[in-house]
N, C-alpha and C positions, 0 to 999 in steps of 0.2 A: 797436125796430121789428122785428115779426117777421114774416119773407114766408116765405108759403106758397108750398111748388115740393118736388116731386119729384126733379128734375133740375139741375143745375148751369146748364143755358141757360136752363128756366126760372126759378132764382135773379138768373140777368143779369137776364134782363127784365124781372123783374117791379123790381128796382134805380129806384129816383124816374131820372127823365131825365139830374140834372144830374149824378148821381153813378155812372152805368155807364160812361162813356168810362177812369173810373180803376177802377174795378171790373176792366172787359177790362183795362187796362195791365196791374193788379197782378197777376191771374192771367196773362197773359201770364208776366210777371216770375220768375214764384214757380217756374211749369211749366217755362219754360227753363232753370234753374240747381237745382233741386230734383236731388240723385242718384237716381239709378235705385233704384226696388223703392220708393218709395210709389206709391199710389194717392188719385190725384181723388175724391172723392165729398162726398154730402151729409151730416152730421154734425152733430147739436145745431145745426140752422137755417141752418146756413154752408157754406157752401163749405168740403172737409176736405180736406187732406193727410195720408192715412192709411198706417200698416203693415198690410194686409192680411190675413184668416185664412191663406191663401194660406203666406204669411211665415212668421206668427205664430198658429198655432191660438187659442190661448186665448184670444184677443181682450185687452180691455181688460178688466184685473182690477172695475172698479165695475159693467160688462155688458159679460160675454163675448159675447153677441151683438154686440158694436160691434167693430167693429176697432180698434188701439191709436191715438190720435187724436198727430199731432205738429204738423200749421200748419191754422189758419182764417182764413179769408177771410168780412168780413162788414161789411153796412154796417146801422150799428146807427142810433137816433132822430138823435143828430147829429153821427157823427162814421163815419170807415169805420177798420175796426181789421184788425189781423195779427194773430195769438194765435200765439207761438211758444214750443212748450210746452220746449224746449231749454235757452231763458233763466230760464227759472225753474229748472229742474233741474241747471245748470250754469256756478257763478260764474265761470268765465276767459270763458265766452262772451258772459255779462253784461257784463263789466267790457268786454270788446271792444267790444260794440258800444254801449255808453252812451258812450265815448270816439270810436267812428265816427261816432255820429249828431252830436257837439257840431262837428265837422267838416264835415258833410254840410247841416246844418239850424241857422237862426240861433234859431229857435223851440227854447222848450226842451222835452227832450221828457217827453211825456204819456203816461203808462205805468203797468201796474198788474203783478203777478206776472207775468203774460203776455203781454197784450194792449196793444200798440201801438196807443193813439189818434193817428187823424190829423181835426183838425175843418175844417183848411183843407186845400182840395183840391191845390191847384197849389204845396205844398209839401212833395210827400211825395217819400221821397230812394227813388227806383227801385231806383235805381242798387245803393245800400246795402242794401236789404230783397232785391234778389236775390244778392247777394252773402252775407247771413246764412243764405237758403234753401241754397248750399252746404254752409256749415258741420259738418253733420253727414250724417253714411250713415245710410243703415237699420239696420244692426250696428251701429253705435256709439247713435245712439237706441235700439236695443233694450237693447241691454249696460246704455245708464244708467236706462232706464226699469227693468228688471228690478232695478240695483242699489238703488232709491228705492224700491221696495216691500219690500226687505228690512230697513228701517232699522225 
């Protein structure tokens, strides 16, 4: 599902009915416990959690005109997903929260390199996905983003 929007509000709105009340939750969620120094924007279709030129001049090594991309928010054909580029880049925080989530969630979880599927609404763990949004600073996302492109 790909919605056309400019803006992050109109990304909400334009969200099917049933699925913006968690759409607002999760960004709610994300922006409350997210550390200081990323930036909200729009980013490959989603709603982004970015490092900013601002931060990070160079942007993102595949288009430096992008800024370095590390959480999206997105509700795809049928499911709403989290892309946290952290977990794929950093097995202790893997291994954390695959061990959070069998705690958090009876549903097992639906996951790919990055991206957190959720296809049932009223079982997504808030709670936990703002709690992994801490996880990392800007610095330490940068330090390991910069270390992954040296490899």
């Amino acid at each position: 599902m790909k919605i056309e929007a400019t803006t992050v509000a109109e990304y909400i709105a334009a969200v099917p009915d049933d699925r913006r009340p968690v759409m607002k939750k999760l960004r709610a969620t994300i922006r409350k416990h997210l550390p200081k120094g990323f930036r909200e924007c729009l980013n490959y279709g989603m709603i982004g959690y970015v490092v900013p030129h601002t931060r990070y001049p160079g942007g993102y090594h595949c288009d430096p005109e992008m800024p370095v991309p590390f959480m999206n928010l997105a509700s795809q054909r049928t499911f709403v997903a989290v892309y946290h580029m952290g977990l794929y880049s950093e097995g202790k925080l893997m291994a954390w929260f695959q061990r959070e989530y069998a705690r958090h969630c009876e549903r097992k979880l639906d996951m790919g390199k990055s991206c957190i599927r959720f296809k049932k609404m009223d079982e997504i763990p808030y709670e936990l996905i703002g709690e992994l949004a801490t996880k990392m600073t800007v610095d330490q996302w940068i330090a390991r983003y910069e270390a992954s492109l040296k490899k």
